[in-house]
Structure formats: structure tokens, C-alpha cells
N, CA, C and O atoms as a printed pandas DataFrame, in Angstrom:
     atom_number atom_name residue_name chain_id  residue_number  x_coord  y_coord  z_coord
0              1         N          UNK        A               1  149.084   99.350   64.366
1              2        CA          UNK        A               1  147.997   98.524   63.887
2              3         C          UNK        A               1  147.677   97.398   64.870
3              4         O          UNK        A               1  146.537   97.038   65.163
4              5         N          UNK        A               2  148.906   96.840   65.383
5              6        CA          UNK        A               2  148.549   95.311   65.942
6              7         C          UNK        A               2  147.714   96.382   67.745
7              8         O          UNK        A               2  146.577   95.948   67.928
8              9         N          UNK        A               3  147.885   96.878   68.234
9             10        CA          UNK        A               3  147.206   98.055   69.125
10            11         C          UNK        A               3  145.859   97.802   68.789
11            12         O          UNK        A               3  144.996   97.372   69.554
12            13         N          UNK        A               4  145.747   98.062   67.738
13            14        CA          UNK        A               4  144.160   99.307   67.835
14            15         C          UNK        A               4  143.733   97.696   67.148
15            16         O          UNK        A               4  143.005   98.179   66.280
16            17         N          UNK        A               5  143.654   96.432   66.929
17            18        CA          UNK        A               5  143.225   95.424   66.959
18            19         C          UNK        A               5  142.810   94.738   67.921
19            20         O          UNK        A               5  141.777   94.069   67.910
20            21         N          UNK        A               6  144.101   94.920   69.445
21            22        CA          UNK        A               6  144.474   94.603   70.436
22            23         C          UNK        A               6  143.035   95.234   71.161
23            24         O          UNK        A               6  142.369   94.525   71.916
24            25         N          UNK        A               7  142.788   96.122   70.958
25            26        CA          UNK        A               7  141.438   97.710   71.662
26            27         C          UNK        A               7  140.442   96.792   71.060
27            28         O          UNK        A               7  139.709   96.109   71.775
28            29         N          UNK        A               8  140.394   96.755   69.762
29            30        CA          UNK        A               8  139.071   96.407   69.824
30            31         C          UNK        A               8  138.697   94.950   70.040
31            32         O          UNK        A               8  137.611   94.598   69.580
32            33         N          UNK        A               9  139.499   93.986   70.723
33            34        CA          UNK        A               9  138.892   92.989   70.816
34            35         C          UNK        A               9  138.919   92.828   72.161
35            36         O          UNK        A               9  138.388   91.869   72.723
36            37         N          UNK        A              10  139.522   93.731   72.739
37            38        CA          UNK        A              10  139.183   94.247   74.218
38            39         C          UNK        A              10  137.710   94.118   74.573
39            40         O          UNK        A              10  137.098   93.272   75.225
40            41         N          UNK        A              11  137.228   95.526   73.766
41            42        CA          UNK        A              11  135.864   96.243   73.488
42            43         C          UNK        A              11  134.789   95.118   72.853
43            44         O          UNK        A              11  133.614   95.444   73.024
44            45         N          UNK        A              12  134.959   94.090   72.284
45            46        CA          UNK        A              12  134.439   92.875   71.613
46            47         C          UNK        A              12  134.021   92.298   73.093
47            48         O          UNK        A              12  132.849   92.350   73.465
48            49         N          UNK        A              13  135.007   91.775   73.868
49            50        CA          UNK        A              13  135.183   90.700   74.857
50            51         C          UNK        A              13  134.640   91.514   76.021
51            52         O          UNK        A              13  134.121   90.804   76.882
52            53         N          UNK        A              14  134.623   92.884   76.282
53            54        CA          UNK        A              14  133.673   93.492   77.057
54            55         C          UNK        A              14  132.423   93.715   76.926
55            56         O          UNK        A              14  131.745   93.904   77.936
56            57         N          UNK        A              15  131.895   93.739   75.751
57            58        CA          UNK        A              15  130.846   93.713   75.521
58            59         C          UNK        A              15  129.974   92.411   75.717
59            60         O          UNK        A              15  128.929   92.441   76.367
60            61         N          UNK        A              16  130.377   91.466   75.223
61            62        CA          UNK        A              16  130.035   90.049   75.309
62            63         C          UNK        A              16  129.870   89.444   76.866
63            64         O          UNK        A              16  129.074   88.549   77.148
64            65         N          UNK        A              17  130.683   90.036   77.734
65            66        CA          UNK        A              17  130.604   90.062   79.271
66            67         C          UNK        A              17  129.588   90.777   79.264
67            68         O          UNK        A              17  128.558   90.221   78.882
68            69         N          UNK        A              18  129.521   91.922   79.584
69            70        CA          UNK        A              18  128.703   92.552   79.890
70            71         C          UNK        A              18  126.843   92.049   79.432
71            72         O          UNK        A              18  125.793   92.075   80.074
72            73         N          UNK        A              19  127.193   91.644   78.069
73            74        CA          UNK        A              19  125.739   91.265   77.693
74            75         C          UNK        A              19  125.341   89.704   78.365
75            76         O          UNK        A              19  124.209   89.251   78.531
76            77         N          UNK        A              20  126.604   89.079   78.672
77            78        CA          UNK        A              20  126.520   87.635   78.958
78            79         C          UNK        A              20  125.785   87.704   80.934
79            80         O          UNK        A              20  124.913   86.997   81.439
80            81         N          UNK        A              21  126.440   88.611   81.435
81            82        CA          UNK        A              21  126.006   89.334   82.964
82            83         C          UNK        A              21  124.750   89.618   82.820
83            84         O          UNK        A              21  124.050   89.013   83.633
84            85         N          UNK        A              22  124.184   90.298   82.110
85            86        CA          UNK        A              22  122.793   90.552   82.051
86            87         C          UNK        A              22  122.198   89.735   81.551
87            88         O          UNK        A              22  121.228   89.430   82.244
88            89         N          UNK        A              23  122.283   89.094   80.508
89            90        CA          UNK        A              23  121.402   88.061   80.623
90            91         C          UNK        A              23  121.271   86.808   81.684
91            92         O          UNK        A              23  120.206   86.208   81.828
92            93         N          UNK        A              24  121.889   86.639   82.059
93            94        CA          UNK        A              24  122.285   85.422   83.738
94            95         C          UNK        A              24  121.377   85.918   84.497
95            96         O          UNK        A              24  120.480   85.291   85.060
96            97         N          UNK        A              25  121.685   87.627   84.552
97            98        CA          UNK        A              25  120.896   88.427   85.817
98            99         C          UNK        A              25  119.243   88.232   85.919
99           100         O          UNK        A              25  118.459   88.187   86.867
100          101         N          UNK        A              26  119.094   88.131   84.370
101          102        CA          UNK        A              26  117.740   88.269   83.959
102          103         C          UNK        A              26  117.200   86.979   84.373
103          104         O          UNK        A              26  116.378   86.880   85.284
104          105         N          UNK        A              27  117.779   85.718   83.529
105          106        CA          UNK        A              27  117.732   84.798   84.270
106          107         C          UNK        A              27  117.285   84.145   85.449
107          108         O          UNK        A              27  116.410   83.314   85.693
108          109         N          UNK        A              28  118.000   84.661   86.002
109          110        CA          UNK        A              28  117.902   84.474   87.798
110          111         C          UNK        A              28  116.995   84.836   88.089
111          112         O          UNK        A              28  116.110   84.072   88.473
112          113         N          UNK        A              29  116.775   86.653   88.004
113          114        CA          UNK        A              29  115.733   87.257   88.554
114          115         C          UNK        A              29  113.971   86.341   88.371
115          116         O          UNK        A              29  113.110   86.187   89.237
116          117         N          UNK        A              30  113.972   85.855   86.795
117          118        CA          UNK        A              30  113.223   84.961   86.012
118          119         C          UNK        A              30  112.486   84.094   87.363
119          120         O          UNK        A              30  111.409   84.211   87.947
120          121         N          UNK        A              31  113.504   83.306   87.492
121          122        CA          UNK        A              31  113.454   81.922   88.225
122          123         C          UNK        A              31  112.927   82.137   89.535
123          124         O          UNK        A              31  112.088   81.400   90.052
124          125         N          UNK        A              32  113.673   83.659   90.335
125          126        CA          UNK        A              32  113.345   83.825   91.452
126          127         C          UNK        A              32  112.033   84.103   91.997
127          128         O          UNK        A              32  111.516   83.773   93.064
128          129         N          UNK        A              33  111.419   85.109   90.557
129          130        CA          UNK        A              33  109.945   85.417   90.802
130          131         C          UNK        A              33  109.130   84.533   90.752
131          132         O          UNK        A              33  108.077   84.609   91.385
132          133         N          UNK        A              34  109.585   83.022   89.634
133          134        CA          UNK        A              34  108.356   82.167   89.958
134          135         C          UNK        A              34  108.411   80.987   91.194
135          136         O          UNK        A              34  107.445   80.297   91.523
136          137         N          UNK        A              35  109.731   80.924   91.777
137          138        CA          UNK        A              35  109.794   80.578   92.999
138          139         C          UNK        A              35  108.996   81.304   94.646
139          140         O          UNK        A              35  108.768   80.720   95.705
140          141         N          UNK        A              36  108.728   82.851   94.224
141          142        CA          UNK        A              36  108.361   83.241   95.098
142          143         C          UNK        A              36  107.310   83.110   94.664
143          144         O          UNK        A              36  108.401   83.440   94.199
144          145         N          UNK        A              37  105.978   82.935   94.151
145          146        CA          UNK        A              37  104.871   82.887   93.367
146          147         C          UNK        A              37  104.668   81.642   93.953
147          148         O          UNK        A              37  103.861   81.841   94.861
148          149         N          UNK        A              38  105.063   80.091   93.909
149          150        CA          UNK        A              38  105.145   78.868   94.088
150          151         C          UNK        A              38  104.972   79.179   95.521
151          152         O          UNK        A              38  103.800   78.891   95.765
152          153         N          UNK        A              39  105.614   79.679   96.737
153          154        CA          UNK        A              39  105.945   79.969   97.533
154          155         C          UNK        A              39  105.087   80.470   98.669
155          156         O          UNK        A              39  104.876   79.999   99.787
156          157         N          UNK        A              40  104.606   81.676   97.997
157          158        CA          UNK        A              40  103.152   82.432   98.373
158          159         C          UNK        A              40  102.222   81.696   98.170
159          160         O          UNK        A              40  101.935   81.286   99.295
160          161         N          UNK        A              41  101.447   81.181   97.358
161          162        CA          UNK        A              41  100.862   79.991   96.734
162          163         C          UNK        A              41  100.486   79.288   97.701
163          164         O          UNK        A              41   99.340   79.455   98.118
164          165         N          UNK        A              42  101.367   78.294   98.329
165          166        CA          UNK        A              42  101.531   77.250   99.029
166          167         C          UNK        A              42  101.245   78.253  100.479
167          168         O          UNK        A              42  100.412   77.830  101.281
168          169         N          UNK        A              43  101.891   79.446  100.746
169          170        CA          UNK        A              43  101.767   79.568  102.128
170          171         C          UNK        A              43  100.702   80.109  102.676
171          172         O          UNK        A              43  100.440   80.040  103.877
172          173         N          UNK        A              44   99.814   80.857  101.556
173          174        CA          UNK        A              44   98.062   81.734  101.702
174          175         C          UNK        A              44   97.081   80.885  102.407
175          176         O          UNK        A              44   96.664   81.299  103.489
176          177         N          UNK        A              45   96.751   80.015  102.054
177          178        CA          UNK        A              45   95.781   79.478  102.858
178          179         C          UNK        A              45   96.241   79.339  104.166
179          180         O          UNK        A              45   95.672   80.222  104.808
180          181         N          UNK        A              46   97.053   78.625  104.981
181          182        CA          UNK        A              46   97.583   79.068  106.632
182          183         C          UNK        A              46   97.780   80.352  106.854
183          184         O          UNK        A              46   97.702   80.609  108.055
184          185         N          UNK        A              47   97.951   81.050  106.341
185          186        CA          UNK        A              47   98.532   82.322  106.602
186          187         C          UNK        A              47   96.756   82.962  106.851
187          188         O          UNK        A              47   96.558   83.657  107.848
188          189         N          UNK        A              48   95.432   82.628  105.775
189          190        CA          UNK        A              48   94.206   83.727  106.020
190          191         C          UNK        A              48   93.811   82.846  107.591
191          192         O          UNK        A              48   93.244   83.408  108.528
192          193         N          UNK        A              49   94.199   81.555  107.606
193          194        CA          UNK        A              49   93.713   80.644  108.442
194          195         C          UNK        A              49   94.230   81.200  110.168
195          196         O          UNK        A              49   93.381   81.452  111.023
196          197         N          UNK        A              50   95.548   81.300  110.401
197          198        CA          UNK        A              50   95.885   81.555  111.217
198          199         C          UNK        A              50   95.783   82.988  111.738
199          200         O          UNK        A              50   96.068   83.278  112.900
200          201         N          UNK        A              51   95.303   83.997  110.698
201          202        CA          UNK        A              51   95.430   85.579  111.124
202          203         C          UNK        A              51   93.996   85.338  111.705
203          204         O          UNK        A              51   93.630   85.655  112.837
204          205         N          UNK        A              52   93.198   84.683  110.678
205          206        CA          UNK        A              52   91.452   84.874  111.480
206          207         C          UNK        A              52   91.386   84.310  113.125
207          208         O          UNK        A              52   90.349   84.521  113.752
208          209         N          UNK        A              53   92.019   83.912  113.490
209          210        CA          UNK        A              53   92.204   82.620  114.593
210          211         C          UNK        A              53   92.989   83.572  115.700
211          212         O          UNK        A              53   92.783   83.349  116.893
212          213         N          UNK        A              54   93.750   84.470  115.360
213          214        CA          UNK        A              54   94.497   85.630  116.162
214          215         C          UNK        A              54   93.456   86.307  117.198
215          216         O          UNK        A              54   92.258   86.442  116.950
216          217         N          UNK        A              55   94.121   86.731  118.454
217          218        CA          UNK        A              55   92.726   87.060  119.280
218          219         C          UNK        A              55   93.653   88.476  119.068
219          220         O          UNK        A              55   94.825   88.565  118.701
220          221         N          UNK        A              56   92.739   89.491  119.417
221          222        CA          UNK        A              56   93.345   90.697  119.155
222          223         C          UNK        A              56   91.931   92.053  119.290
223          224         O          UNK        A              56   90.719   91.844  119.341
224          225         N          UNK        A              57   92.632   93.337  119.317
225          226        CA          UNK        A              57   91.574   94.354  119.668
226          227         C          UNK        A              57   90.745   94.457  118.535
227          228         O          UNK        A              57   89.523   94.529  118.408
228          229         N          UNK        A              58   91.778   94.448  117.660
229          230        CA          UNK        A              58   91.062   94.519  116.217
230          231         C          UNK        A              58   91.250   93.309  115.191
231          232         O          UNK        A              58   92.266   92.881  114.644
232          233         N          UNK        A              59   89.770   92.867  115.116
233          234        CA          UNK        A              59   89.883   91.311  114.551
234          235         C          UNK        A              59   90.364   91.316  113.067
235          236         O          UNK        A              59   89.917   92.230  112.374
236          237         N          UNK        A              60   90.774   90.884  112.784
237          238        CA          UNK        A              60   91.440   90.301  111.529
238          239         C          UNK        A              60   90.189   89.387  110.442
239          240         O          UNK        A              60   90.092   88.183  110.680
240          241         N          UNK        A              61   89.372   89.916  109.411
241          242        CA          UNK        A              61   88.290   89.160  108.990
242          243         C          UNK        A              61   88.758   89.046  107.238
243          244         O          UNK        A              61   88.791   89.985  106.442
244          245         N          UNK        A              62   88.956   88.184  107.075
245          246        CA          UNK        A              62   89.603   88.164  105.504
246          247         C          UNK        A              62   88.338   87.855  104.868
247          248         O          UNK        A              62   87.893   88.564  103.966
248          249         N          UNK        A              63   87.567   86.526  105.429
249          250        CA          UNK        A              63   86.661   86.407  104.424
250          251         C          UNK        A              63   85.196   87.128  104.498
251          252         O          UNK        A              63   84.278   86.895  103.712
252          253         N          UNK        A              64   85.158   87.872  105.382
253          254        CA          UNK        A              64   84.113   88.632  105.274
254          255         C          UNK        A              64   84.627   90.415  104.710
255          256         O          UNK        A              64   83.923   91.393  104.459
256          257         N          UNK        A              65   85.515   90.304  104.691
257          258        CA          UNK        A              65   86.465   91.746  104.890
258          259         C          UNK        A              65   85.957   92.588  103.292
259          260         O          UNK        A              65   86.401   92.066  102.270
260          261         N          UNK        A              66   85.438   93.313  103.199
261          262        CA          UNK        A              66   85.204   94.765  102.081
262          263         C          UNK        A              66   86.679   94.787  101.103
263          264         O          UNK        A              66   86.606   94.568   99.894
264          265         N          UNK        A              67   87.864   95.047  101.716
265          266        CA          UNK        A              67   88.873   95.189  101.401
266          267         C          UNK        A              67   90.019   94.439  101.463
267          268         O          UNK        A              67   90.865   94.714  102.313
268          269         N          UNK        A              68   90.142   93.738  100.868
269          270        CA          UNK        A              68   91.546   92.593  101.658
270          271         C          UNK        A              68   92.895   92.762  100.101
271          272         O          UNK        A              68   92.773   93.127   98.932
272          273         N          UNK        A              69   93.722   92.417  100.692
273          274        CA          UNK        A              69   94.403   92.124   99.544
274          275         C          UNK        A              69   95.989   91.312  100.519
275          276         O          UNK        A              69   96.266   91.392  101.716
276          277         N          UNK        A              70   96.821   90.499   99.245
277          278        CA          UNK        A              70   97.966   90.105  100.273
278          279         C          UNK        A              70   98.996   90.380   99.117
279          280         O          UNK        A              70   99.049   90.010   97.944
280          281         N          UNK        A              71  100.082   91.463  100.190
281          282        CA          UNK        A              71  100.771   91.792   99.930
282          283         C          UNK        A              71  101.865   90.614   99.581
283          284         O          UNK        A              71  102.561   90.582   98.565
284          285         N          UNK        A              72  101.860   89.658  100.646
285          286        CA          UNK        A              72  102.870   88.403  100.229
286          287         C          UNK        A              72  104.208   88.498  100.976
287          288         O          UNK        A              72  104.115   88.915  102.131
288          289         N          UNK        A              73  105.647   88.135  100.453
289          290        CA          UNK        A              73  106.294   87.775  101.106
290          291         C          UNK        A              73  107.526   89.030  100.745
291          292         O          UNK        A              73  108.408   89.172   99.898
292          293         N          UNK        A              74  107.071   89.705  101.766
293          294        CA          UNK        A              74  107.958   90.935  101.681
294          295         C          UNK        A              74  108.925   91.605  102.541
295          296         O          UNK        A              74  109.758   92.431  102.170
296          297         N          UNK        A              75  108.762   91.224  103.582
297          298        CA          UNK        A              75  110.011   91.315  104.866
298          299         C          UNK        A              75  111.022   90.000  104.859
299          300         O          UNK        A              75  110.761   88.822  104.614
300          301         N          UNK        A              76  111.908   90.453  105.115
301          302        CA          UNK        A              76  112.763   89.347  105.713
302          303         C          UNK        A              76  113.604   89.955  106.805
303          304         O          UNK        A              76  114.566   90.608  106.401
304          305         N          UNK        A              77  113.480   89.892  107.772
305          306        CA          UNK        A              77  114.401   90.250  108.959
306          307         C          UNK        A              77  115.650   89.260  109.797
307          308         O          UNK        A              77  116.040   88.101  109.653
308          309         N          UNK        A              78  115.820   89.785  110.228
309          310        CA          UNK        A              78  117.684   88.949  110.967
310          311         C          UNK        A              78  117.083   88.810  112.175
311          312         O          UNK        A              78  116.826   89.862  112.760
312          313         N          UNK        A              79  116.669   87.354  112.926
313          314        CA          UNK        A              79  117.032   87.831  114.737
314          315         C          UNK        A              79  118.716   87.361  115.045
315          316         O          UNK        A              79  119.628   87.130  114.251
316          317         N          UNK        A              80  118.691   87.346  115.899
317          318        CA          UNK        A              80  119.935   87.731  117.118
318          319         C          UNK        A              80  120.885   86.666  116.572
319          320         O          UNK        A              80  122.044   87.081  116.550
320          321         N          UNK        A              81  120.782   85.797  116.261
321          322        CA          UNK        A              81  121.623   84.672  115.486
322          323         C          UNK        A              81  121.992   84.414  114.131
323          324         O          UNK        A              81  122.547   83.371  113.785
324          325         N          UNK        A              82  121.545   85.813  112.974
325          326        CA          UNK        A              82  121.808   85.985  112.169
326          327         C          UNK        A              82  120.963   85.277  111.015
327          328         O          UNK        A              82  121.423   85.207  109.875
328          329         N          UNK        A              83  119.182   84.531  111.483
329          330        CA          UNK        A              83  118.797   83.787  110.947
330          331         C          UNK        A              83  117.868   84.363  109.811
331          332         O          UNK        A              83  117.347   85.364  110.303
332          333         N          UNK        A              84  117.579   84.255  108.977
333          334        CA          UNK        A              84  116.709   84.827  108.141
334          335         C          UNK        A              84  114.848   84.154  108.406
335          336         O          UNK        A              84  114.451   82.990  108.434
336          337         N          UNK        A              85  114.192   85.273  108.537
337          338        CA          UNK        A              85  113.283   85.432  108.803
338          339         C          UNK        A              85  111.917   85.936  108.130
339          340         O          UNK        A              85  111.541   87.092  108.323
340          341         N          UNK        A              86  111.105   84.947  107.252
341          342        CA          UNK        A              86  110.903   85.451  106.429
342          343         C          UNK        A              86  109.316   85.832  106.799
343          344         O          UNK        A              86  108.742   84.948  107.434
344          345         N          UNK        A              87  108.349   87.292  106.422
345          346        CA          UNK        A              87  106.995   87.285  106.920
346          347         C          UNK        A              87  106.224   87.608  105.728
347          348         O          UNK        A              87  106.675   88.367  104.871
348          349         N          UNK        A              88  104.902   86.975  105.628
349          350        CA          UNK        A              88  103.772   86.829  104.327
350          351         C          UNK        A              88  102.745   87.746  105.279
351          352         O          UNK        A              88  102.359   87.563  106.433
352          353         N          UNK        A              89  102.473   88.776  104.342
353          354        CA          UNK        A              89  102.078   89.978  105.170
354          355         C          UNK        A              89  100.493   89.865  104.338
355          356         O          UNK        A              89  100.513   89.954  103.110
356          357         N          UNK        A              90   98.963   89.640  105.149
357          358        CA          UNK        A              90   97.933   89.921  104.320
358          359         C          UNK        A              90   97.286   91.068  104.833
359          360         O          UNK        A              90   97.714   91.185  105.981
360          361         N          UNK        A              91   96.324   92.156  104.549
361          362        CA          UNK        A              91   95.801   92.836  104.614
362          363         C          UNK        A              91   93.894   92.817  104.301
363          364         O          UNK        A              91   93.248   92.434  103.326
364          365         N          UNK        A              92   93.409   93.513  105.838
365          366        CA          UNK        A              92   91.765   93.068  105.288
366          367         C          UNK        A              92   91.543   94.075  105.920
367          368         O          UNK        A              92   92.188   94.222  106.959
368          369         N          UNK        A              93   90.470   95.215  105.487
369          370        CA          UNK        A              93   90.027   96.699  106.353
370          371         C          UNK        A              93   90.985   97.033  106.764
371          372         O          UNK        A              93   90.874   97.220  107.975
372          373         N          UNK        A              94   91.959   97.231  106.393
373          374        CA          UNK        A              94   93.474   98.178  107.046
374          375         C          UNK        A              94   93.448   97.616  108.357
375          376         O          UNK        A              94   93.293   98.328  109.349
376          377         N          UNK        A              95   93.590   96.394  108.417
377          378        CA          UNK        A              95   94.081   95.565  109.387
378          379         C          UNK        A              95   95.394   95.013  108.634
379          380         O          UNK        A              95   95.412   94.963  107.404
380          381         N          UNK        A              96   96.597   94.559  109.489
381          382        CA          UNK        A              96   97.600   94.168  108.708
382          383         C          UNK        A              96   97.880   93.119  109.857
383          384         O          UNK        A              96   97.896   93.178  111.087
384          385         N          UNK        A              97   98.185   91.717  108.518
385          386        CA          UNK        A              97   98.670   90.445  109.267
386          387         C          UNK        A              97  100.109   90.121  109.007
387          388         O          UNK        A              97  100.527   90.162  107.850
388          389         N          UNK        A              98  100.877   89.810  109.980
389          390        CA          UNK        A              98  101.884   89.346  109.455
390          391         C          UNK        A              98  102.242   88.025  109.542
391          392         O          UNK        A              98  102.031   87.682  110.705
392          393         N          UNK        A              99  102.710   87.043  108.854
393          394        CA          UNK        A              99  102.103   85.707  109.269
394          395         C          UNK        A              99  103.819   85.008  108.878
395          396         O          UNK        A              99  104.430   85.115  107.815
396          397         N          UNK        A             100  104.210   84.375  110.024
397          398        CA          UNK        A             100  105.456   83.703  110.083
398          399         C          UNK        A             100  105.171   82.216  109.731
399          400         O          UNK        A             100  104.672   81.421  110.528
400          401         N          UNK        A             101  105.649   81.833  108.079
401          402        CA          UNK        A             101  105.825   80.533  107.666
402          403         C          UNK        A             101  106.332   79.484  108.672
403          404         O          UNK        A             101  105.556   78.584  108.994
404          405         N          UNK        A             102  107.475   79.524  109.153
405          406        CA          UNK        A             102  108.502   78.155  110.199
406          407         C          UNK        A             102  107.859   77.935  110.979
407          408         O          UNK        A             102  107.441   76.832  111.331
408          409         N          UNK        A             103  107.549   79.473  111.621
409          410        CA          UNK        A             103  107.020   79.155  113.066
410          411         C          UNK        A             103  104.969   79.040  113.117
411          412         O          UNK        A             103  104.208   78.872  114.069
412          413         N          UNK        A             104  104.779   79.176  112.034
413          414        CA          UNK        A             104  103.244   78.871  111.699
414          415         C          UNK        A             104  102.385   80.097  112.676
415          416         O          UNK        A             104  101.277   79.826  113.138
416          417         N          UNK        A             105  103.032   81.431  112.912
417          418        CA          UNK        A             105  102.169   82.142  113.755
418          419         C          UNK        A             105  102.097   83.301  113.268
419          420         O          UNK        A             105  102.993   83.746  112.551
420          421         N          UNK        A             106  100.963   84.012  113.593
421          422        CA          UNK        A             106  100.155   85.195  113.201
422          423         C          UNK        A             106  100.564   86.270  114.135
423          424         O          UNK        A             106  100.380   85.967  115.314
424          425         N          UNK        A             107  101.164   87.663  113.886
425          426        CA          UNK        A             107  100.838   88.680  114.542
426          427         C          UNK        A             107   99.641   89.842  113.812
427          428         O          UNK        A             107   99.209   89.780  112.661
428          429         N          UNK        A             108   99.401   90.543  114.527
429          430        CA          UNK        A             108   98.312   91.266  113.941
430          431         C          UNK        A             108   98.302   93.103  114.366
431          432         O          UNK        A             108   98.318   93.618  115.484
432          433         N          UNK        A             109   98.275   93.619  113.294
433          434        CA          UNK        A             109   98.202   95.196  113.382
434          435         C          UNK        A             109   97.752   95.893  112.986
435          436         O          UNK        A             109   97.572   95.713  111.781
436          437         N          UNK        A             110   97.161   97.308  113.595
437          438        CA          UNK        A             110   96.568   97.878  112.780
438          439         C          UNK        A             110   96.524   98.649  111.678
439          440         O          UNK        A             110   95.557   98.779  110.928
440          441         N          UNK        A             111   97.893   99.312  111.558
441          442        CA          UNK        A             111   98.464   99.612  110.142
442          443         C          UNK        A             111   99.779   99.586  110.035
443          444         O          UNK        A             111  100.475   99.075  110.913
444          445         N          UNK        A             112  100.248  100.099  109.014
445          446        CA          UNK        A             112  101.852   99.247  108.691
446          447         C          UNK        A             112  103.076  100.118  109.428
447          448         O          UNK        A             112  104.268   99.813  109.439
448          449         N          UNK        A             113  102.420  101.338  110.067
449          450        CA          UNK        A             113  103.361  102.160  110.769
450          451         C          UNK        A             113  103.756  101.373  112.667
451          452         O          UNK        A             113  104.754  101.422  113.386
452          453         N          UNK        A             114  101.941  100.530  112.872
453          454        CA          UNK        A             114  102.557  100.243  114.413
454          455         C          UNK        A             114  103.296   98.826  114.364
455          456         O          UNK        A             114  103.479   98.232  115.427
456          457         N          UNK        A             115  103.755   98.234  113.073
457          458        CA          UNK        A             115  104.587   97.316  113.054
458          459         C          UNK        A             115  106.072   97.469  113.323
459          460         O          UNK        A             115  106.433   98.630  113.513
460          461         N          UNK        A             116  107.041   96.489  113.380
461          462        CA          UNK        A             116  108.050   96.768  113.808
462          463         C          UNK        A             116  108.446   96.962  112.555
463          464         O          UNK        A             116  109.599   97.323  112.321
């Protein structure tokens, strides 16, 4: 008897973890999306500003552009020092911008395959 009491308050106290983990997770995740929202937000206007301003074969036209949309902040890459690197990517006529927050600069491409 004192066993199968022992089990189930095992099974009690695992459960309660388990539900207590997911909700935290949820949580977080919560917080993170409206941080990145806040984020993007703040960084769109430099970002259409600096891609239009890009000299390039194929111009970059957001506000005249048929098609635009911004994908937002969806890469993050490592350079050589292990730094995190984060790029706000907009799109106008299947032109693709990628626009570096820190360093305030624009690269520009023509679709998402001749990017790195």
C-alpha cells in the first residue's frame, strides 16, 4: 500500500512539472513575440530608408513597389567572433533587402536563393 501511494504521488508531482514547464514555455514564447514586434516596429522605417538609398543593378523601390511585403527579423547569423548578428529582411518586386540594425546598412538581392 505505502508503494502504490509512493507511485502515485510520483505521477501527481510529474505531472504538475510537466504542466508547470509548459506553461513558463508558453510564457516566454508570449513575451518573446511581443518583443520582436516592438523590435521590428522600431527598426522598419531605417530599414525601407536605407534599402531605397542602396545603389545596385536592381533598385530596391518599396514605396512605389506593386508588391512589397517585410518579412522582418529572421536571420541571425554568427561572424568569426561568435557575435550574433541579427538581419530585418524587406521585400519589394522580388527584390530582397537585407538590412543590418548595429551596423545601419543595406545589402540588396535579387531573390532569396543569391543570398548568403
Amino acid at each position: 500500500m505505502t508503494f502504490q501511494r509512493i507511485m502515485i504521488a510520483l505521477m501527481v508531482l510529474l505531472a504538475a512539472g510537466l504542466a508547470g514547464s509548459f506553461y513558463m514555455n508558453w510564457k516566454t514564447l508570449t513575451q518573446l513575440r511581443t518583443v520582436k514586434a516592438f523590435v521590428e516596429q522600431a527598426v522598419f522605417p531605417d530599414a525601407v530608408v536605407a534599402c531605397e538609398k542602396v545603389q545596385s543593378s536592381t533598385p530596391f523601390k518599396w514605396t512605389g513597389g506593386k508588391q512589397t511585403a517585410a518579412i522582418g527579423i529572421n536571420s541571425v547569423k554568427l561572424n568569426n567572433k561568435d557575435t550574433i548578428i541579427a538581419s530585418y529582411t524587406l521585400v519589394a518586386d522580388s527584390v530582397y533587402c537585407d538590412y543590418d540594425p548595429i551596423k545601419k546598412k543595406a545589402d540588396i538581392g535579387s531573390s532569396f536563393l543569391e543570398r548568403e
